[in-house]
C-alpha positions as CSV (number, residue, x, y, z in Angstrom):
1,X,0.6,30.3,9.1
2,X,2.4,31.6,6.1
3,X,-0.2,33.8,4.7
4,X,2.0,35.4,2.2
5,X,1.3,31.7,-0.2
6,X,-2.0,33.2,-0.6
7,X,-0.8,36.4,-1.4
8,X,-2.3,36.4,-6.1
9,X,-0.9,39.6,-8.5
10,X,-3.5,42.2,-7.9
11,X,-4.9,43.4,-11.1
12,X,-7.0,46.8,-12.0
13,X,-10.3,47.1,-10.2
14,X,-12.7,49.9,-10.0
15,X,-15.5,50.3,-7.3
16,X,-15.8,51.1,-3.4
17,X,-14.5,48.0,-2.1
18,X,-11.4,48.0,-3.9
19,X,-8.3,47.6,-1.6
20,X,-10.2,47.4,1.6
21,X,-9.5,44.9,4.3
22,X,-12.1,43.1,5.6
23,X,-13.2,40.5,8.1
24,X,-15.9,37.7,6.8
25,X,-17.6,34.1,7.1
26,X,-17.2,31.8,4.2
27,X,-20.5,30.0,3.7
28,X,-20.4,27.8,0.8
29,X,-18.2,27.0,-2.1
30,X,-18.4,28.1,-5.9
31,X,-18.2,25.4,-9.1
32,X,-14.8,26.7,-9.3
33,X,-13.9,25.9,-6.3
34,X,-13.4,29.4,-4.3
35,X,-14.9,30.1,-1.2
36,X,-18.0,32.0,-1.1
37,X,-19.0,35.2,2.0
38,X,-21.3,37.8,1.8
39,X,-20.9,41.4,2.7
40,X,-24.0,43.6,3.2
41,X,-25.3,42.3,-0.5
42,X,-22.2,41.8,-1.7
43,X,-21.1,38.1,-2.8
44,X,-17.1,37.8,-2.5
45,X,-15.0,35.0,-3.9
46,X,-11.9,33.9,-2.0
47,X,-9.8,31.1,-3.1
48,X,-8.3,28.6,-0.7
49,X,-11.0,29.0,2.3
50,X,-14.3,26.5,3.1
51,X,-17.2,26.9,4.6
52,X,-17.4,28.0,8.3
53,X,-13.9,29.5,8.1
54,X,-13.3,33.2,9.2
55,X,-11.2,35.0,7.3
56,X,-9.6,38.2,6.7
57,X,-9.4,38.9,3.0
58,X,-8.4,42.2,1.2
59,X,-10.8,42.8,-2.1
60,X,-8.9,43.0,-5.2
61,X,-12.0,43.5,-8.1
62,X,-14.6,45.1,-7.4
63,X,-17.5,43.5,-10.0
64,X,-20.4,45.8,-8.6
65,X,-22.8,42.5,-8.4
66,X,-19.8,40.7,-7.0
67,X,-16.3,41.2,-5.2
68,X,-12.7,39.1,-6.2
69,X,-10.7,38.6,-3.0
70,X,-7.4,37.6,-1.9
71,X,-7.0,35.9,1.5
72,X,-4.7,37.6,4.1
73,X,-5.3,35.4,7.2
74,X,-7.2,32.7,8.3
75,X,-8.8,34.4,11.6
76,X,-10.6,31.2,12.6
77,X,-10.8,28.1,10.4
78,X,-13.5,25.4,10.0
79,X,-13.8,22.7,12.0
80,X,-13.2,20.3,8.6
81,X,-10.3,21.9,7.3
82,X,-7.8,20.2,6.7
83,X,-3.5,20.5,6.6
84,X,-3.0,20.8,2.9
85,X,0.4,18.3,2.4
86,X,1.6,20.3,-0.3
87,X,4.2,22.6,0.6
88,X,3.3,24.7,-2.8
89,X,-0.3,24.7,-1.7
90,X,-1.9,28.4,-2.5
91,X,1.2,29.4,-4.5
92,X,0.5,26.8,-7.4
93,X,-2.0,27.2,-9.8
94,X,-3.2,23.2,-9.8
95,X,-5.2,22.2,-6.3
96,X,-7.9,24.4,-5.0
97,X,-8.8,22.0,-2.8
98,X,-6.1,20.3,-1.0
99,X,-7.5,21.9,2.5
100,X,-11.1,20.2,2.1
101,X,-10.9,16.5,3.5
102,X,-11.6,14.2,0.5
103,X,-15.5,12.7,1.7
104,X,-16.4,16.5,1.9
105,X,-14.9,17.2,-1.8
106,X,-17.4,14.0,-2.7
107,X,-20.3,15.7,-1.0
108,X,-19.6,19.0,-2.3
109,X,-19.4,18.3,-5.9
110,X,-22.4,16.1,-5.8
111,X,-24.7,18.8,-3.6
112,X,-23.6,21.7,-7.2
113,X,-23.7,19.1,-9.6
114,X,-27.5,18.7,-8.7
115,X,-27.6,22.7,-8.2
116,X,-26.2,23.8,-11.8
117,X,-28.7,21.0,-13.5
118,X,-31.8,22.4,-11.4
119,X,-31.0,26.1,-12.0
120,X,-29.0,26.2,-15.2
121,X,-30.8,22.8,-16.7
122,X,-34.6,23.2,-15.1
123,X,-34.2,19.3,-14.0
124,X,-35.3,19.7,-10.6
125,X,-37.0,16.4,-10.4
126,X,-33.6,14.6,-11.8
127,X,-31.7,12.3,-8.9
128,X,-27.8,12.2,-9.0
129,X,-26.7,8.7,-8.5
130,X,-24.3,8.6,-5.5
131,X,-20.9,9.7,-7.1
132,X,-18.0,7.2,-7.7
133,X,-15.2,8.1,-5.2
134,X,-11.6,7.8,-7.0
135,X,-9.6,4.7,-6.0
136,X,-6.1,7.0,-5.4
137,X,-7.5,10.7,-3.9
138,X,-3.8,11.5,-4.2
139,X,-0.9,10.5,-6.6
140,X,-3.3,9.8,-9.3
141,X,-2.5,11.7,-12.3
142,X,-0.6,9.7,-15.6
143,X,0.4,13.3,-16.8
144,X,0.9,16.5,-15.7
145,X,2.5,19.7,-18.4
146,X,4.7,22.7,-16.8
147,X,7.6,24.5,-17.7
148,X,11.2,23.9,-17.9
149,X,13.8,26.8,-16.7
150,X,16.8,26.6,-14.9
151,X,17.1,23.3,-15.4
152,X,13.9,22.8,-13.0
153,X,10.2,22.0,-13.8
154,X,7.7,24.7,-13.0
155,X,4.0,24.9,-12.8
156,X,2.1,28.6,-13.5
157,X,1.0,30.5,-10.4
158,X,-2.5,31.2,-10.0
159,X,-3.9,33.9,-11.8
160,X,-1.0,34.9,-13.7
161,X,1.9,34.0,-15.9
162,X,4.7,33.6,-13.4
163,X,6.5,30.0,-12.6
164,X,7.3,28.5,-8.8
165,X,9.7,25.7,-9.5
166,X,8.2,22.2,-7.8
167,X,10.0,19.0,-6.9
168,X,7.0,17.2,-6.2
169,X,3.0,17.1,-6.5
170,X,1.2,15.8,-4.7
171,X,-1.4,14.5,-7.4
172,X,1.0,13.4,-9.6
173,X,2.0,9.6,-10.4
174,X,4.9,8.5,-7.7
175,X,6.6,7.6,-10.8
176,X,6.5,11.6,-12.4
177,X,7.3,12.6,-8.6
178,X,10.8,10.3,-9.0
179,X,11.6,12.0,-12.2
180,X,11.1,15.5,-10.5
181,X,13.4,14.9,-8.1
182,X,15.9,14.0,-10.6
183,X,16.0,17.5,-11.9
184,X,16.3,19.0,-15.7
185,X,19.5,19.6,-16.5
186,X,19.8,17.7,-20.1
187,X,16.9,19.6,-21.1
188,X,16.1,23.2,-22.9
189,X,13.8,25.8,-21.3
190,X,10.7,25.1,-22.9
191,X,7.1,23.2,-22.2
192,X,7.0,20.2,-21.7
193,X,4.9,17.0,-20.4
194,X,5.7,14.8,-17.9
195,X,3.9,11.8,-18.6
196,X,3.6,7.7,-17.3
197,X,2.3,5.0,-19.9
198,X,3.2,1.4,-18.6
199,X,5.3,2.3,-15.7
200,X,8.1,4.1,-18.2
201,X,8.3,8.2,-17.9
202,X,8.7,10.0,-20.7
203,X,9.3,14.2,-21.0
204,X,7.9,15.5,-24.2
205,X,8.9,19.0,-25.2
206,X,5.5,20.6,-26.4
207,X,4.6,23.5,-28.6
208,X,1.7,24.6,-30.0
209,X,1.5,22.1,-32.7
210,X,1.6,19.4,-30.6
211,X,-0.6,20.2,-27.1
212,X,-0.2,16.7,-25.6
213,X,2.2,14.0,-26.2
214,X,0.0,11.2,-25.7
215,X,-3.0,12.5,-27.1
216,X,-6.1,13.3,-25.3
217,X,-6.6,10.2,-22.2
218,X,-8.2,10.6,-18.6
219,X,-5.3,12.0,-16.4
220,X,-6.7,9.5,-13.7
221,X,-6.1,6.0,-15.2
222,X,-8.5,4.2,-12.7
223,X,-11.2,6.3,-13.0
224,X,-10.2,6.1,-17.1
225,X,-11.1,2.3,-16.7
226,X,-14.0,3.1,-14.3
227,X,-15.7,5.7,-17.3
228,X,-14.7,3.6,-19.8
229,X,-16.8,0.6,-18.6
230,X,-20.3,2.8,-18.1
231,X,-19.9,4.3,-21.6
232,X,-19.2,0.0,-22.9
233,X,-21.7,-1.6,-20.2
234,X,-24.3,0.8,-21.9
235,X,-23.0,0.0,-25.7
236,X,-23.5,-3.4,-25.0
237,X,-26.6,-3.8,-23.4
238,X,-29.4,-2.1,-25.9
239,X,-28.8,-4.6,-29.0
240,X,-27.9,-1.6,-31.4
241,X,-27.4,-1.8,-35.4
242,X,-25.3,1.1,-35.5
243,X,-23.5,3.1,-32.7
244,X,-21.5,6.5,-33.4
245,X,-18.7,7.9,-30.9
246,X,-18.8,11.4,-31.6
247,X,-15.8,13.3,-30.5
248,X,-13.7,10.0,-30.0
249,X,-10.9,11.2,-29.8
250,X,-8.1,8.6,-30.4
251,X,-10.4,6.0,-30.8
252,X,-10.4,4.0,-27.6
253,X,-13.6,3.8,-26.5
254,X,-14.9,3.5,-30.4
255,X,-12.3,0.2,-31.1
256,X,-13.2,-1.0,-28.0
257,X,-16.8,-0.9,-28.6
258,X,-16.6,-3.0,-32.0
259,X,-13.9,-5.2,-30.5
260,X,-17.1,-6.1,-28.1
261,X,-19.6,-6.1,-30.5
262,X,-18.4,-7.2,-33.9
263,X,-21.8,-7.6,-35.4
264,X,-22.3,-3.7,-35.1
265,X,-21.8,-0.6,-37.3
266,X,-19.5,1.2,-35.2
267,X,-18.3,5.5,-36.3
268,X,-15.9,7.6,-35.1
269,X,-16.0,11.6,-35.7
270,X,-13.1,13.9,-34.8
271,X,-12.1,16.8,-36.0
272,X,-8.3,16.3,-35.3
273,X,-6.6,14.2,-38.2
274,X,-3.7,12.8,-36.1
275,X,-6.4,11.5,-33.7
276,X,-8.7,9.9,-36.7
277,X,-4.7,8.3,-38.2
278,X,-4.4,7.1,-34.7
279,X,-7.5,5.2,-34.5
280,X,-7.5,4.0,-37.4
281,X,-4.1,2.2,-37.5
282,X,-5.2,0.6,-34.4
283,X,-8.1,-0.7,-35.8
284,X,-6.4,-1.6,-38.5
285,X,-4.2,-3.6,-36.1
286,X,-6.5,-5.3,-34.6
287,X,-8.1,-6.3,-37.7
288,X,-11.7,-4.6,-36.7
289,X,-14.1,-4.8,-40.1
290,X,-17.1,-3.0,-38.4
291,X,-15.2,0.4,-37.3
292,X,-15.2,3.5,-39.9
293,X,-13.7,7.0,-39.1
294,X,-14.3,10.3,-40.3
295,X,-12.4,13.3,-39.6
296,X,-14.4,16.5,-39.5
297,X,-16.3,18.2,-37.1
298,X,-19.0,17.3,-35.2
299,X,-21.5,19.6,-36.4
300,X,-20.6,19.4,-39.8
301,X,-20.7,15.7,-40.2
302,X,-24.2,14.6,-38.5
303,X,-26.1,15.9,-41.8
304,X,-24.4,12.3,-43.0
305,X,-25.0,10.0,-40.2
306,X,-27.6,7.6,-39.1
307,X,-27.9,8.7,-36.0
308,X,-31.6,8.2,-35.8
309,X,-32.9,5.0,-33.3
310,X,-28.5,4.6,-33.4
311,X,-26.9,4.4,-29.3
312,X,-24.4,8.1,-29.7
313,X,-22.1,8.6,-27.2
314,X,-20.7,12.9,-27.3
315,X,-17.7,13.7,-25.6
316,X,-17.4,17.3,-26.2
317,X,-15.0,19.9,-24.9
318,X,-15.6,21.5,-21.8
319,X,-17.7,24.3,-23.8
320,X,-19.9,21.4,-24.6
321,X,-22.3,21.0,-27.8
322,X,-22.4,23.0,-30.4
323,X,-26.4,24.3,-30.9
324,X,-26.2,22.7,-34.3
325,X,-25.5,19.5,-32.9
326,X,-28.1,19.7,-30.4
327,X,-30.7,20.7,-32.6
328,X,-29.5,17.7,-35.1
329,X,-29.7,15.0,-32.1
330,X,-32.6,16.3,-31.5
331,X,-34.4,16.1,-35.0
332,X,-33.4,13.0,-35.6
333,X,-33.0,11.3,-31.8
334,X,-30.9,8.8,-31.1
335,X,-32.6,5.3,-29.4
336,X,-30.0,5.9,-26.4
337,X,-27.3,8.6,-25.9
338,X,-24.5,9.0,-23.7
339,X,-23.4,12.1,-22.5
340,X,-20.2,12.6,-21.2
341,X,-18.8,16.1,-19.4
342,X,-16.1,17.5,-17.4
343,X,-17.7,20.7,-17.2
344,X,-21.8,20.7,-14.8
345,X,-22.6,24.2,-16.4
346,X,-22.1,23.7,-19.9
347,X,-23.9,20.1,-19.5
348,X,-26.6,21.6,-17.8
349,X,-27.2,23.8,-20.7
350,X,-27.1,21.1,-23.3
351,X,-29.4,18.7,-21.5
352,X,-32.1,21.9,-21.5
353,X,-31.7,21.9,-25.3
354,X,-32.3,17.9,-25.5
355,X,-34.5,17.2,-23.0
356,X,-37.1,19.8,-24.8
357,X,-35.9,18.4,-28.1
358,X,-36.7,14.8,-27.4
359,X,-34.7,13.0,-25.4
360,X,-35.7,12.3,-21.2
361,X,-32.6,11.6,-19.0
362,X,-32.6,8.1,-17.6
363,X,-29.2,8.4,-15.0
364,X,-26.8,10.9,-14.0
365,X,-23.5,9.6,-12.7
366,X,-20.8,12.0,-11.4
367,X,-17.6,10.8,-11.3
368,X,-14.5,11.9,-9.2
369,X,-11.9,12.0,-11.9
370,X,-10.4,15.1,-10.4
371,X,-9.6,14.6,-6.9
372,X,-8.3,17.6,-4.7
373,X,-9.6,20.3,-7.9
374,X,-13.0,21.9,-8.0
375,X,-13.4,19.9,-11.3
376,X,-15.9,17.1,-12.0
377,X,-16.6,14.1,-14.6
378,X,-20.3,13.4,-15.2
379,X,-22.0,10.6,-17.4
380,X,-25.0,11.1,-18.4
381,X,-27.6,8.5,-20.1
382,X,-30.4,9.7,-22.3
383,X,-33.3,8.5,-24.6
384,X,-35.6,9.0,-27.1
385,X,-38.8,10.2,-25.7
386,X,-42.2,8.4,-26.4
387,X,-43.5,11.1,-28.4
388,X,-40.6,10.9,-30.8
């Protein structure tokens, strides 16, 4: 084994353990996705190792409640680990997961999906519906962003801001992978994204301006559709006078949702204005009469909405709801509200705040948007509790 790919850019650490070799048992895996051993009462971290491997790993940061580890060797792996396929596995900065056979991944994320609501959340008595297992574990991503130099396309290292040049990934569209291989030599050093939109590539120089070239979509088209059709199945089946899509985004969920139900109010928020002139043209397009956008942000807009006895779907950034927009869903509750996150902790903090404020959860449905990462995409339905 080549064990110098797992070889990170040691930074500053204080503390006992710093620089010391040592010899350990991985146990169980974080919501990041590192591995997880104990020493004495130390909890260490190591990246790229599952439970029931042994491991030699030297300790870069020492925490004091907790160590950082790189892994030197793999002394003796688990009996599910898996040959990673990617050549750039453990040098790249993207898969964390690549050695943990997919069904596992599923099990794994479901087991700390209920975990972080129990201990973060206090819903110990909520059940996690069986999660929905992505149609292409491999090759599914429509976009992927990375660097161009020397006329090659890089991704960032782990932990640090140093390239390795790729020719391929392995969770990127076959179509992305063929333009790879074709190399960068027409193009300036620069950032760029790679993207695939009805089977034609396009390479979009970015900059800080402009952070995506498509606009925020679900890197895993399927699973896109998949999402899509809980967040509209749900729209659709409560007979609601007025529905609000907060966080939409570009719109596409929010169009869609009038296109199905054109004797509904339907809003959009978004505090982006080239997202709220995107949906808008395309309702405009479409000729939709009961779709309205506003561009501002969440939390300063819900003074100004009817969002009481309304169905709300939130789509918030990974650092979830603001506490004034919790505290507004919850003075005025919604009949029905979808939550939707890509990020267990900060949901499980937000449904603490709602579920005391007046809302019960009805369903919890992880989703696998994110095969061979650490990451995870959760819907979660809510209502109004009798008492409110």
């Amino acid at each position: 084994m080549n064990i110098n790919r797992f070889k990170k850019n040691q930074r500053s650490a204080s503390g006992k353990y710093k620089g010391r070799e040592l010899e350990i048992t991985i146990t169980s895996l974080t919501n990041a996705g590192d591995g997880i051993g104990r020493l004495d009462d130390q909890v260490i971290f190591v990246p790229y190792s599952m439970p029931g491997d042994e491991v030699r790993i030297k300790v870069i940061q020492d925490k004091g409640s907790f160590l950082i580890a790189e892994l030197i060797e793999i002394v003796s792996p688990s009996v599910d680990r898996t040959v990673p396929s990617c050549e750039y596995f453990g040098e790249c900065g993207g898969c964390d997961w690549l050695h943990i056979p997919y069904q596992l991944q599923l099990e794994v994320k479901t087991e700390q999906l209920s975990e972080t609501l129990r201990r973060i959340g206090g819903l110990a008595e909520i059940e996690v519906e069986e999660i929905v297992a992505s149609p292409k574990p491999a090759n599914y991503r429509n976009r992927i962003q990375g660097h161009i130099r020397d006329s090659a396309f890089h991704f960032m290292r782990r932990g640090s801001n140093k390239l390795i040049a790729v020719e391929k990934c392995d969770i990127a569209d076959s179509l992305i992978n063929k333009r790879l291989a074709l190399g960068f030599e027409d193009m300036a050093a620069g950032k760029v994204e790679i993207s695939v939109n009805d089977n034609q590539v396009s390479v979009v120089p970015l900059n800080a301006k402009q952070a995506t070239g498509m606009g925020f979509r679900q890197v895993n088209t399927e699973m896109g559709i998949i999402l899509g059709e809980l967040v509209l199945d749900s729209a659709r089946g409560g007979e609601f006078t007025s529905i609000n899509d907060l966080y939409c985004g570009r719109g596409d969920w929010t169009n869609a949702i009038a296109r199905c139900l054109p004797e509904t109010s339907v809003l959009g928020i978004d505090a982006m204005p080239e997202n709220i002139a995107l949906a808008k043209s395309r309702a405009a397009r479409e000729g939709l009469t009961n779709v309205r956008y506003l561009q501002a942000r969440v939390e300063d807009a819900l003074d100004k909405v009817k969002v009481k006895n309304s169905f709300c779907i939130v789509d918030p950034p990974r650092a979830g709801l603001d506490a004034a927009v919790c505290k507004a869903l919850c003075k005025r509750p919604a009949r029905e509200l979808i939550y939707v996150s890509c990020h267990a902790a900060t949901l499980a903090r937000d449904l603490k705040l709602l579920t005391t404020g007046g809302y019960e959860v009805a369903s919890v449905q992880p989703l696998d948007m994110f095969p061979q990462t650490s990451h995870l995409e959760c819907v979660v339905k809510l209502r109004a509790s009798k008492s409110k």
